[in-house]
C-alpha positions in Angstrom: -0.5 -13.3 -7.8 1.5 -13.4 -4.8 2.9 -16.7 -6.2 4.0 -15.1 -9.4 5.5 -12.9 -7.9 7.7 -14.6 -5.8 8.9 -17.0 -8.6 9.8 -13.7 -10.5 12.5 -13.0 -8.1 13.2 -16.2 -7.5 13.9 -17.0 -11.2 16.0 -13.3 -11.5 18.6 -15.2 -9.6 21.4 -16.3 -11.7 21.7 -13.8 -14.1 25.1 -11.5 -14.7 24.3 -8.0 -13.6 26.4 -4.8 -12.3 24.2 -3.1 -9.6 22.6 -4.5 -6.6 19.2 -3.1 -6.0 17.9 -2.8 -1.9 16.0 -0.2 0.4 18.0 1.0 2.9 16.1 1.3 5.8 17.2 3.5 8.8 15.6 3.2 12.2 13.7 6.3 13.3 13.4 7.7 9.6 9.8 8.3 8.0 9.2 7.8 4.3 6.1 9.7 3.0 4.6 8.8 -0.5 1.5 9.8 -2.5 -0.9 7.7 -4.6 -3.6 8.0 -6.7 -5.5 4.5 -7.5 -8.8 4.6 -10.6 -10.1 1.1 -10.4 -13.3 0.8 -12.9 -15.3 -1.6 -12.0 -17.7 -3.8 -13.9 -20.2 -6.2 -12.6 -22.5 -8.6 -14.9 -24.6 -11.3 -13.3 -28.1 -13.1 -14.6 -28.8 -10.3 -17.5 -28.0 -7.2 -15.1 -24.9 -5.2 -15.0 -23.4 -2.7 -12.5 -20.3 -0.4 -13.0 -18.7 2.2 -10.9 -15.7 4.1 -10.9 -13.9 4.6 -7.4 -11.5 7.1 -7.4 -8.8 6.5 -4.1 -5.9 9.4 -3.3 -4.1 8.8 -0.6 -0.7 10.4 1.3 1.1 8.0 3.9 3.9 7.5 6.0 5.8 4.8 6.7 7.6 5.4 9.9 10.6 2.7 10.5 11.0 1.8 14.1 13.8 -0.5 14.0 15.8 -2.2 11.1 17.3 -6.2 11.8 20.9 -7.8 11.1 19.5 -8.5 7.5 18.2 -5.3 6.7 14.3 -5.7 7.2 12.5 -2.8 8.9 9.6 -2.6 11.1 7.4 0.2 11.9 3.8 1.5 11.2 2.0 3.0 7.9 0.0 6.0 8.9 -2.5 7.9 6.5 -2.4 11.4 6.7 -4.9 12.8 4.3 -7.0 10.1 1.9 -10.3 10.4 -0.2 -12.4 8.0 -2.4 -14.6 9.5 -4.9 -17.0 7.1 -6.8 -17.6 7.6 -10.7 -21.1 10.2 -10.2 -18.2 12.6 -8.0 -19.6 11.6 -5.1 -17.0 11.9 -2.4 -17.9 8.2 -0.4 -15.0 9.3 2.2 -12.8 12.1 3.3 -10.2 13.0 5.7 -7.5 15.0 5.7 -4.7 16.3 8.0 -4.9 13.4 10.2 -2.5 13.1 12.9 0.2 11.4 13.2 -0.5 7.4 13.9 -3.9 8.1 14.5 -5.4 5.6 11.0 -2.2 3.1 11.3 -1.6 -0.2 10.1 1.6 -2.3 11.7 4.3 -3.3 9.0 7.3 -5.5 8.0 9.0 -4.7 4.8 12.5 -6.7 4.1 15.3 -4.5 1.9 13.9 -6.1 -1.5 10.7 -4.1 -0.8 8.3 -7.1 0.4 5.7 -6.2 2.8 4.0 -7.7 5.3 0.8 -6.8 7.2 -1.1 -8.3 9.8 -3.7 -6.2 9.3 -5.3 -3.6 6.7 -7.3 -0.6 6.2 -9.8 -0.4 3.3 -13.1 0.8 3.1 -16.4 -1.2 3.2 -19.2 0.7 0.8 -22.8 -0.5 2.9 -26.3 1.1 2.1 -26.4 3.0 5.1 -22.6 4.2 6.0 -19.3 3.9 4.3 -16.8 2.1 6.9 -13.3 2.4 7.4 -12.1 -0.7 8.8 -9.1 -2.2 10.1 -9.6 -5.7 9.4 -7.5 -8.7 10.5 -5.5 -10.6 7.4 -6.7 -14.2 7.5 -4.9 -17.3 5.9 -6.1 -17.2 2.6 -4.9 -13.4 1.9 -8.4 -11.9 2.2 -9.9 -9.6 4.8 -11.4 -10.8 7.8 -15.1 -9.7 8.6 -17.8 -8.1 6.9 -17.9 -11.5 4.9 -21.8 -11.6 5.8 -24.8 -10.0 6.3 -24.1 -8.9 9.1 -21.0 -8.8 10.8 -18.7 -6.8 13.3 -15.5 -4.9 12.0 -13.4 -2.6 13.8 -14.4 0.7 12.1 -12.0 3.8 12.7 -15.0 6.2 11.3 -17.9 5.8 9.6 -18.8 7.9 6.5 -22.5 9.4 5.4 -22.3 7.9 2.0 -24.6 11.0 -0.3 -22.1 13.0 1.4 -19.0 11.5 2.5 -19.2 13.7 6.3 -17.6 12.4 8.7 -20.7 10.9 11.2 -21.2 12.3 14.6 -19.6 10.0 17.3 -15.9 10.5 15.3 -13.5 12.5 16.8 -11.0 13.4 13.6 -8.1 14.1 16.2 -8.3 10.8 18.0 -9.6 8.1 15.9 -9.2 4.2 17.0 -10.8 1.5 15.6 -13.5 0.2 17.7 -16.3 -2.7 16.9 -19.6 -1.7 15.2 -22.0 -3.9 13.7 -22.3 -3.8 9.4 -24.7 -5.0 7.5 -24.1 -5.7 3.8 -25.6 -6.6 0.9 -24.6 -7.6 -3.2 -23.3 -3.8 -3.9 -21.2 -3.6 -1.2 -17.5 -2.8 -2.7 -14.2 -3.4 -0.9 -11.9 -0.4 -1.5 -8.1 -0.9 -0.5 -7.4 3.0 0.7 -4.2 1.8 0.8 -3.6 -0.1 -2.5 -1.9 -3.2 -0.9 -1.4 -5.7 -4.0 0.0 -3.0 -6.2 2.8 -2.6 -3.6 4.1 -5.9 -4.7 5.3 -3.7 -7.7 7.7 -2.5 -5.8 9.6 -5.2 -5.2 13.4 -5.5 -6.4 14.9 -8.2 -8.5 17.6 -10.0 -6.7 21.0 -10.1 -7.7 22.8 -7.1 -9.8 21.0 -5.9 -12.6 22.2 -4.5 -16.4 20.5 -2.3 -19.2 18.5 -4.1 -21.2 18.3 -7.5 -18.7 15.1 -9.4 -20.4 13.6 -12.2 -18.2 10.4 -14.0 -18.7 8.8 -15.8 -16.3 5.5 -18.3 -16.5 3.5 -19.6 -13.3 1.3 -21.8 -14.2 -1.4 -19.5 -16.0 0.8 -16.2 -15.8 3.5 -14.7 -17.2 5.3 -12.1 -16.9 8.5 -10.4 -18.7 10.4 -8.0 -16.9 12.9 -5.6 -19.1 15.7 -3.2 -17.4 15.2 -0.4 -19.3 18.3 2.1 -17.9 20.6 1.5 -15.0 22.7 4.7 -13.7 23.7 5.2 -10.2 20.7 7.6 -9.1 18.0 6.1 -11.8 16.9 2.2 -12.5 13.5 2.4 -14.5 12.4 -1.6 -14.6 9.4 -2.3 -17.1 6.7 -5.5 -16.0 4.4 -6.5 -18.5 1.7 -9.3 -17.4 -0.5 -12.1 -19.4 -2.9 -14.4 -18.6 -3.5 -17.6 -20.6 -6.2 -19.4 -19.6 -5.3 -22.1 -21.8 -2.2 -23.1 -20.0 -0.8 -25.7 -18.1 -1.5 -24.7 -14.0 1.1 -26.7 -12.4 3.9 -25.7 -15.1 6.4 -23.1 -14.8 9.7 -21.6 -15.8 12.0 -18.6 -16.3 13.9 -17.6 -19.4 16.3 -14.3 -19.5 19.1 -12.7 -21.2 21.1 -10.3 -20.2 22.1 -6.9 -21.2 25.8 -6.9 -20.6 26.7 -7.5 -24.4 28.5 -10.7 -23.4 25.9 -13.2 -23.9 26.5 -13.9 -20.6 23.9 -14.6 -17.8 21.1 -16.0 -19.8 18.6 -18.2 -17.5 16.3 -20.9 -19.0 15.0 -23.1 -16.5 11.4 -24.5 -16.3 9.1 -27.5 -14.5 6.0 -29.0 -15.5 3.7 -30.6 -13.0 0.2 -31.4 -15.0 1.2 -33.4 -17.1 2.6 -36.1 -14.6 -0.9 -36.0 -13.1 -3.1 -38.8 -14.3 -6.9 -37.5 -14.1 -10.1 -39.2 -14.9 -12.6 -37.6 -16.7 -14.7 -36.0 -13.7 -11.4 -34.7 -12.4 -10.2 -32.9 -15.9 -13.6 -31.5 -16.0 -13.5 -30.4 -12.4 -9.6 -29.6 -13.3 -11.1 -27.4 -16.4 -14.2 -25.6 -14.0 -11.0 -24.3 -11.7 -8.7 -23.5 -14.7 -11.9 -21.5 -16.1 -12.7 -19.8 -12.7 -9.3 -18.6 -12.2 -9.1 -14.4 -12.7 -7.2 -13.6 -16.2 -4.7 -10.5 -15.6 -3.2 -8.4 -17.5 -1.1 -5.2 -17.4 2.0 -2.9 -18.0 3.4 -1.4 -15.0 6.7 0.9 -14.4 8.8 1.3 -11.6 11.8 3.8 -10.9 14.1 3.5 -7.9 16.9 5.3 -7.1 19.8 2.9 -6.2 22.3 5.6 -4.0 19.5 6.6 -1.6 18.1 3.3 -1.5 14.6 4.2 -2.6 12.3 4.2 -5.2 11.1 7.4 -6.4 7.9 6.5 -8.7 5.7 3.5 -9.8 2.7 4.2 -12.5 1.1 1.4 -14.5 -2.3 -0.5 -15.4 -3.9 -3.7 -14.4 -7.1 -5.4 -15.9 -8.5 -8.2 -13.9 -11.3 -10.4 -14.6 -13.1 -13.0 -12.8 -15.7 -15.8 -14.5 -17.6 -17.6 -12.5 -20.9 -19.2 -11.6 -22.7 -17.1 -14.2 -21.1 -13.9 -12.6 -18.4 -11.7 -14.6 -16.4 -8.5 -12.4 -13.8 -7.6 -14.5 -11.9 -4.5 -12.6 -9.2 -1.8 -14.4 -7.3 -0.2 -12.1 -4.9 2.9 -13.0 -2.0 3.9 -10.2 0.7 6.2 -9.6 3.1 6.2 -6.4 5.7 9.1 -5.8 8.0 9.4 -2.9 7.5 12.8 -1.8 
């Protein structure tokens, strides 16, 4: 996704538009924002299936401790309050009115609204005791730890999970992360508290942008068109819609766009193919096909409004169906969010 993503802005480039979309950072300035996250999730594997609903609401901070020459602040993203309700109402987690820096996760986050972390929180679902970890970010993207049986995570509390209770040992006013040993098995669940990929939807488009500025862009398997719906000085509302087609070309790629200035001006067609230079025999297309198969399809609508005098956005809602295929399993996962700068 993260690839998609960045040929999206990438492609944006080029196009004639009338307002410049950035965050303006300010060192020593906090930013507080609510979210509610539904992610269904559905699980079938050798004639059995699983599903749960996890319910995540979460209010953070991001506090901005200094801003560079090119406009890119850093600072920490504290949680104040957060709980994660599965689909029976059972509250898996709970804290609220947590003080300030005590849950935190170290941040980067350039003008166009990309962030960077080093690590993450999420919580880790176990038979015995629902873990909130602070887990390292490896190379790949994915979390570090807790990738077998058993493994040791730094844990900032541990959760009674028929109740969600805090468990004794955790002192609510001073929590740190601190190594405990997990074990896991098949029904353990993953649980961004803060939803990390969906902040990607809060990037901005470079350039200037116009009413009505249409731009498509394909990655290899995805595509996704992106429509300015209004520009005023105090409201931009930008519109994302995503597809999957499994049946594409991975290595191809290419933007398409017209603008919304009335002119004609600023349309973008540009576009690459790779695969089809490639010369494969027929145990590499079929190996070629198993990865093509594997890859997740994605689809979903999502909304975003920023506010271009303050510098901010002010709200983000949308939905996002993922599915995975592979080695006779199936998790196909629908998540439902909403972001609001308080």
């Amino acid at each position: 996704m993260k690839i998609l993503f960045t040929l999206i802005l990438v492609a944006i480039l080029g196009t004639s538009f009338a307002i410049e979309l950035n965050y303006n950072w300010k060192a020593g300035s906090a930013y507080a924002y609510s979210g509610t996250v539904t992610d269904d999730v559905k699980t079938s594997m050798m004639g059995m299936s699983m599903s749960d609903k996890f319910t995540t609401k979460v209010d953070f901070v991001l506090a901005v401790q200094s801003v560079d020459g090119e406009g890119t602040a850093t600072g920490v993203l504290f949680i104040t309050n957060f709980s994660v309700v599965d689909s029976k109402g059972v509250k898996l987690a709970s804290l609220s009115n947590l003080p300030q820096n005590s849950v935190r996760s170290e941040v980067k986050v350039d003008r166009k609204g990309n962030f960077e972390f080093l690590r993450k929180i999420y919580l880790l679902t176990t038979p015995t005791s629902n873990c909130l970890v602070y887990g390292k970010v490896s190379e790949n993207g994915g979390m570090a730890g807790a990738q077998t049986e058993n493994e040791r995570v730094e844990v900032y509390a541990e959760f009674d999970p028929k109740t969600g209770n805090i468990k004794a040992g955790y002192n609510v006013q001073q929590l740190k992360p601190k190594p405990v040993a997990v074990k896991t098995n098949e029904e353990t669940d993953q649980i961004d508290v803060i939803p990390y990929d969906l902040l990607q939807f809060l990037v901005l488009p470079e350039g200037d942008v116009n009413a009505n500025d249409l731009v498509s862009v394909q990655a290899g398997l995805y595509t996704c068109d992106i429509n300015v719906l209004t520009v005023a000085p105090q409201a931009v509302s930008i519109a994302q819609k995503i597809s999957t087609n499994k049946n594409g070309d991975m290595f191809s790629g290419g933007a398409k766009g017209q603008s919304g200035n009335g002119n004609g001006s600023g349309g973008l067609d540009m576009g690459f193919s790779g695969g089809q230079e490639m010369e494969l025999d027929g145990e590499e297309q079929a190996m070629m096909g198993m990865t093509q198969a594997s890859m997740p399809s994605i689809s979903g609508d999502i909304t975003s409004n920023f506010n271009p005098t303050l510098g901010q956005f002010d709200n983000a809602k949308g939905r996002l169906v993922t599915t995975m295929d592979m080695m006779g399993a199936k998790i196909e996962v629908v998540s439902n969010f909403n972001f609001v700068r308080k």
